[in-house]
VEXMI-93215 format. One record per residue (C-alpha): residue in one letter; x negated, y negated, z negated; residue number from 1. Coordinates in steps of 0.2 Angstrom, whole numbers. Layout:
// residues N
('a',(X,Y,Z),NUM);
...
END
This chain:
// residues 73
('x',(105,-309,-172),1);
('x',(96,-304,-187),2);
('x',(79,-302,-190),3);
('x',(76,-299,-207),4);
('x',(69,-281,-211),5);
('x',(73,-277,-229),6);
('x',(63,-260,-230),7);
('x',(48,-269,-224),8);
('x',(38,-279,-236),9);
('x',(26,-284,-224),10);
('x',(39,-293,-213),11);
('x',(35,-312,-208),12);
('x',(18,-310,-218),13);
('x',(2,-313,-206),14);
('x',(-14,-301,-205),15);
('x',(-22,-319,-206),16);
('x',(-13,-321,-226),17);
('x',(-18,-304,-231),18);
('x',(-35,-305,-227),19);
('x',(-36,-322,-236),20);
('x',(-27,-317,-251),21);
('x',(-38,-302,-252),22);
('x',(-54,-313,-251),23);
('x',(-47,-326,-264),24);
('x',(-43,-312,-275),25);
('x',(-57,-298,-274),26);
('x',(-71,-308,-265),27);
('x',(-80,-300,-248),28);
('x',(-93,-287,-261),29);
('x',(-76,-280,-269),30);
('x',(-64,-279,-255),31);
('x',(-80,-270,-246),32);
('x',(-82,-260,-261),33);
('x',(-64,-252,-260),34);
('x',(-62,-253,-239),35);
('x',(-78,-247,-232),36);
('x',(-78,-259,-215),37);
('x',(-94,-266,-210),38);
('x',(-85,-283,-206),39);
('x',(-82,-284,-225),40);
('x',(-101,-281,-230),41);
('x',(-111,-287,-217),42);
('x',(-110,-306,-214),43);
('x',(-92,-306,-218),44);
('x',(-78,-318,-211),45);
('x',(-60,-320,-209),46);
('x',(-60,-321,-191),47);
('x',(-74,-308,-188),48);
('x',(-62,-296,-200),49);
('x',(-47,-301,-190),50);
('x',(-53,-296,-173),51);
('x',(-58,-280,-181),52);
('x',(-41,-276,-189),53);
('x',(-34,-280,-174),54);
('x',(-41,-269,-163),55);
('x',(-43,-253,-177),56);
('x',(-26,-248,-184),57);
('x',(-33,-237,-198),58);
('x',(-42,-251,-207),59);
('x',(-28,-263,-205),60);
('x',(-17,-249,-212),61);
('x',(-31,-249,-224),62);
('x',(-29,-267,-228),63);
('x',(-10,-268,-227),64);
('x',(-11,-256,-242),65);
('x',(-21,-266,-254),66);
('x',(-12,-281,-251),67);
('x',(4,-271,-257),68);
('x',(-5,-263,-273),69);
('x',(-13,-277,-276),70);
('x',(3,-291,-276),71);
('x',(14,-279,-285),72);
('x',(2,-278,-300),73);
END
């Protein structure tokens, strides 16, 4: 059986890879700049973040987005 899913670009990459590519890139004070989530801003962490996103599917749409825009630049 094949699992690949060429129209998604997020396919086989983890919420946990976004949301430290993100950090590494921007920083917590950016990426809570362009995503207002209070995880981001107020004594921000990965894990913290990820239990958010996981729970809230606007803001991990949210997220999902950046990381696009942002790898393709």
């Amino acid at each position: 059986m094949n699992n690949e899913q060429p129209n998604n670009p997020l396919h086989g990459i983890k919420l946990a890879e976004i949301m430290e590519f993100l950090v590494d890139y921007y920083g917590w004070e950016t990426l809570g700049e362009k995503i207002k989530i209070n995880s981001f801003n107020s004594n921000p962490s990965i894990k913290s973040s990820l239990t958010f996103l996981r729970k809230t599917p606007w803001a991990r749409e949210k997220v999902e987005q950046l990381y696009l825009k942002t790898k393709s630049k």
